[in-house]
N, C-alpha and C positions, 0 to 999 in steps of 0.2 A: 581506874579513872580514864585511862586512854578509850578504853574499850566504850564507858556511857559518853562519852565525847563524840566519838563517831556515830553512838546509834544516835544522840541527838543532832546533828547534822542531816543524816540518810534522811528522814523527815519531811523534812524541810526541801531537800531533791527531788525527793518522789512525787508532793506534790506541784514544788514548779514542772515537772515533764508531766503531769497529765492533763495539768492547765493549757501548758503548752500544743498539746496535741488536741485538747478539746476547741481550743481556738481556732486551732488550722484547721479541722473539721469545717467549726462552722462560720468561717471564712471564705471556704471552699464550696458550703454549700451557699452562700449568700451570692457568692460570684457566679455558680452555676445558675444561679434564680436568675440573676439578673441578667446571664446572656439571654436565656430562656424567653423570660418578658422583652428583652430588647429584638431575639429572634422573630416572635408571633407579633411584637408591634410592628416589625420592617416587611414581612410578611403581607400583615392585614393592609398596610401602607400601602405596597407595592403590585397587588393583587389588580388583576386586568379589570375592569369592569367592561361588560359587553356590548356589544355595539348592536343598536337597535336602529333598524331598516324601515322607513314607512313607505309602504306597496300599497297601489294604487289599481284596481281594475273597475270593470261594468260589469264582470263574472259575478253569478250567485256563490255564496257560500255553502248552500246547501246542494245536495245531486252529485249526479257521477261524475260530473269536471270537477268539481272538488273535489270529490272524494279520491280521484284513479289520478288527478293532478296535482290540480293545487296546492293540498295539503301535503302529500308526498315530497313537491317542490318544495315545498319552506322546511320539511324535518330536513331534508339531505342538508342543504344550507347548513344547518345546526351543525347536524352530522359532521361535513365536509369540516368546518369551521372550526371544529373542539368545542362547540360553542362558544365562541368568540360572537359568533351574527345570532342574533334575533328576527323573523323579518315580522314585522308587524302590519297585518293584513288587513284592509279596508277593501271591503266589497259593494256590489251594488251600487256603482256609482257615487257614492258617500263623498268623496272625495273632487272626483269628476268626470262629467259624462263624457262617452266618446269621442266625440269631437273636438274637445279638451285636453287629452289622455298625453297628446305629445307637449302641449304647450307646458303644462304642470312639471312635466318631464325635465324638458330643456329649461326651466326659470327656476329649478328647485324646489319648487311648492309641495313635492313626495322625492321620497331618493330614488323608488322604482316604481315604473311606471307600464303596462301594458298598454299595449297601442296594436287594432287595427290598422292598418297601412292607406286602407282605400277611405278612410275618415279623414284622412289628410290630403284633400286632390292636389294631384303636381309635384306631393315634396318627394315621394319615391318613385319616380318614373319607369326605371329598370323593375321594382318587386312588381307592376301590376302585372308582370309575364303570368304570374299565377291565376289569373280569371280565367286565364283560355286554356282549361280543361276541355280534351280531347273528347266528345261525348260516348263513343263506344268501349272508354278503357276506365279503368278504377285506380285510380292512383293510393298507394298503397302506403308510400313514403314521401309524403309531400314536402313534409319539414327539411327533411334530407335533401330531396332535388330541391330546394331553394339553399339548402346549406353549399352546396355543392355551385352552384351559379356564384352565388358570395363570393366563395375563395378561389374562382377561376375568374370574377371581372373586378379590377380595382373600383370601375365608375360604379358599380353596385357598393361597393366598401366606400365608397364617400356619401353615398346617401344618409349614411347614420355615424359621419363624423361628429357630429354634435350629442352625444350619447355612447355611453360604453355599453353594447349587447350585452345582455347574460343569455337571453336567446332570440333566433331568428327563425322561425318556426310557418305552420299554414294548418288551418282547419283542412281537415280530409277531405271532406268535400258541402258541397250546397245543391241543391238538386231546386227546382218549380215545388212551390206549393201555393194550393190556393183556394179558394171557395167553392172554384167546378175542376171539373176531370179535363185537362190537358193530355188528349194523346196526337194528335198530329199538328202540322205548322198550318192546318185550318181554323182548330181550334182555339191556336193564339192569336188571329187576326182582331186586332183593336181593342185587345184586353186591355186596360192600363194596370198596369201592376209596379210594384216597389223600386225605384231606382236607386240603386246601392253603388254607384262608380261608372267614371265615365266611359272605360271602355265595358263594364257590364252591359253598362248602356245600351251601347252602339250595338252588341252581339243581340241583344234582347229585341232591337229596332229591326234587326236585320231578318226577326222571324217574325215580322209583324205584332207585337208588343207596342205597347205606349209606354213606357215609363215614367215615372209622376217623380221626382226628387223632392227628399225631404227630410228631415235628422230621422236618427233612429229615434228620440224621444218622440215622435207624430207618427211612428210607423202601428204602434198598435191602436191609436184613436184611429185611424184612417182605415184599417185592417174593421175594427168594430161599425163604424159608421158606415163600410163601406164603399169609402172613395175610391178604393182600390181592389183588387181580386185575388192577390198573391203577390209574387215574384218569387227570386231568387234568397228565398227563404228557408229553404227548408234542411237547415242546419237541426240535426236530431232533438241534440241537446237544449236548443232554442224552444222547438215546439213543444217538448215536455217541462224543462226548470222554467221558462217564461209564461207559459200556457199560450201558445200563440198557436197550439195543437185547434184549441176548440174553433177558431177560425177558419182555421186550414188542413181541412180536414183530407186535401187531394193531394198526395204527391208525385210526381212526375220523377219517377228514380233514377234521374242520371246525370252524371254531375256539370254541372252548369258552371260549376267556378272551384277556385279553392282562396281563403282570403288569406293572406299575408297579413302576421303579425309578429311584436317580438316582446318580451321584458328588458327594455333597456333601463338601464342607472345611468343619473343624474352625473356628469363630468366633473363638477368639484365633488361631490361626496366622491366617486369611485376613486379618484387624485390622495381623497385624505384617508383613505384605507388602508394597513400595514400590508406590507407583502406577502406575506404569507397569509392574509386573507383573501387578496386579488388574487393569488395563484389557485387558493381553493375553488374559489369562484369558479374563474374561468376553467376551472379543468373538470366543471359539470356542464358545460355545455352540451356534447356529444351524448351525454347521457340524460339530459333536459329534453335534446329533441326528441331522442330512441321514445322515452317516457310518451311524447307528446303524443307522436305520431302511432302509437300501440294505441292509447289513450282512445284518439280516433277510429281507428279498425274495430276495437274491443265495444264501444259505443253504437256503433250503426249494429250491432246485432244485438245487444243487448237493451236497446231502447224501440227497435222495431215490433216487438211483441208487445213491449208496454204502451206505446203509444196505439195499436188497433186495438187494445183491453180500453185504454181510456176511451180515447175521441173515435172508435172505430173509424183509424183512419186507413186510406184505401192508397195503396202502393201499386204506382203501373211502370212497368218498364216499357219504353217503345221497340220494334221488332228494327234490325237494321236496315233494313231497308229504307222506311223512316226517318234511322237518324244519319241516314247517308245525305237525306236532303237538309240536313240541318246544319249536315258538316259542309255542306258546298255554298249553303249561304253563309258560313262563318268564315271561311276561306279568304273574301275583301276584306275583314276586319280586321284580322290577322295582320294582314300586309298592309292596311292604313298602320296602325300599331307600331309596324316593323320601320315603317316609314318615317313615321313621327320620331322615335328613335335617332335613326341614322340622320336625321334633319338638324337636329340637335348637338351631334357629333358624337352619339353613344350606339354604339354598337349593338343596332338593335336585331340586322338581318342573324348573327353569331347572335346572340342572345337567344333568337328565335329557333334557331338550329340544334344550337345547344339545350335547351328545355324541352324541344320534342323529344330528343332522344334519350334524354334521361326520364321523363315521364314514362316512356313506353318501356325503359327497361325496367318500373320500379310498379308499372299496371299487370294486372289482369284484365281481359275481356270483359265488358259489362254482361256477356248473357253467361258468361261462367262464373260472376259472381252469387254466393249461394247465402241464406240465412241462417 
């Protein structure tokens, strides 16, 4: 009797401990579910969403500036970023033309905005150093010697207090192109050709030129109609992605100018940035210009074959002797330049001192330039 007593009890235990342990099971795995869902809800909650840039240029989207730049520039972005930035790219003036480029800038109407410098007369007075390209050397590093002018003059760093740079960069160069064969300073007497800035201007007057002003939206009717003959147009990449080749079919290969431009951001967007994206940013700079300025070098050889296949266009260099006279009538303009400057209380004679010398350390000789 003892002995059916106890097995009837044991029973009765056996199953309260498996009940037992089947509960804490799945108690444990309920509680696990639900960190689980509570982890992927805080998660999916918590998750950055990206920040998306709207850029601003006149650049084509198609051609070798895009392809060897532009688009390069927006992956690194990505890149730099973890993707954190997007930049969302509007071309072809979509957005707004030239002359526009800085206003849209500074009022926030795009967060980044490309800007020629000389489409704004007066507001960059220190960048227009870069027009007075030296005509017997080849400047190599253009972006660079104006990077370099930046962080050696504070008054040049207040020109773009209103704007945070991602870069401060220069076309390589711009050379005469135009309807007839330009080789001596006879040949220019009383042309009228494109006025692109005011001390363009004044170097272009100074070889007997007329220069006509006018936006760049009127530069290609006036180019077709003929109001005009050329100028200081002959940016590679222009004549081929714009076709302004089929007009201009002469160019005068030596460089006339280099134009100053930057991608600056908009002050309140670049403000409302985490910091570890403005640090990204800013630590592509050095590597925005290096891009640019190859960008440039890589382009004048690569487009000089395609452009005499398209427009059989005809490439003269003048002998220096020539442009010895070109350099001794630029020599007053210079020094009005230098002048206007120092008038203003901006250091323009050191400005001027300072850009010769890093030009020349960053040129080659224009007759040792080679295709």
């Amino acid at each position: 009797m003892k002995q059916n007593k106890s097995r009837k009890l044991y029973v009765p235990v056996a199953i309260i401990l498996v009940l037992i342990v089947a509960l804490t099971v799945f108690f444990g795995a309920c509680g696990s579910t639900s960190t689980l869902t509570s982890t992927a809800t805080q998660t999916a909650t918590t998750t950055v969403k990206p920040i998306t840039l709207v850029f601003s240029t006149h650049e084509s989207n198609t051609g070798l500036y895009y392809d060897k730049f532009w688009k390069p520039w927006m992956d690194e972005v990505a890149k730099r970023t973890n993707g954190k930035v997007t930049i969302e790219g509007h071309f072809n003036g979509e957005l707004a033309a030239p002359p526009d480029a800085w206003d849209v800038l500074v009022n926030g109407t795009v967060d980044i905005s490309n800007v020629h410098l000389q489409n704004v007369p007066g507001k960059f007075p220190m960048c227009d150093i870069m027009c007075f390209t030296t005509y017997d050397l080849v400047n190599q590093r253009p972006g660079y010697v104006l990077n370099q002018l930046y962080d050696k003059f504070p008054e040049m760093q207040d020109e773009f207090k209103d704007c945070h740079l991602l870069m401060l960069a220069s076309t390589y160069w711009t050379s005469y192109a135009g309807s007839k064969k330009v080789q001596t300073l006879d040949d220019m007497k009383g042309m009228k050709v494109v006025g692109v800035g005011t001390w363009q201007n004044k170097r272009a007057e100074a070889m007997g030129m007329v220069p006509v002003s006018m936006g760049p939206a009127d530069i290609l009717p006036a180019l077709q109609k003929k109001v005009v003959e050329g100028g200081d147009l002959g940016t590679l990449l222009i004549l081929l992605d714009f076709g302004w080749g089929e007009f201009l079919p002469y160019v005068t290969h030596v460089r006339q100018e280099n134009i100053a431009l930057i991608i600056g951001m908009n002050l309140n967007k670049w403000n409302s940035l985490p910091k570890d994206v403005q640090d990204a940013l800013d630590g592509m700079n050095d590597w925005t210009v290096d891009l640019h300025d190859k960008m440039w070098v890589d382009a004048e050889h690569e487009l000089m074959p395609q452009l005499i296949e398209k427009y059989k266009m005809d490439f003269y260099t003048p002998p220096a002797d020539e442009l010895a006279k070109w350099t001794a009538l630029d020599k007053p303009v210079k020094d009005a330049f230098v002048a206007d400057l120092n008038s203003k209380g901006l250091p323009g004679t050191q400005l001027m001192n300072e850009y010769l010398a890093l030009e020349k350390q960053s040129s080659i000789n224009l007759n040792d330039w080679k295709q």
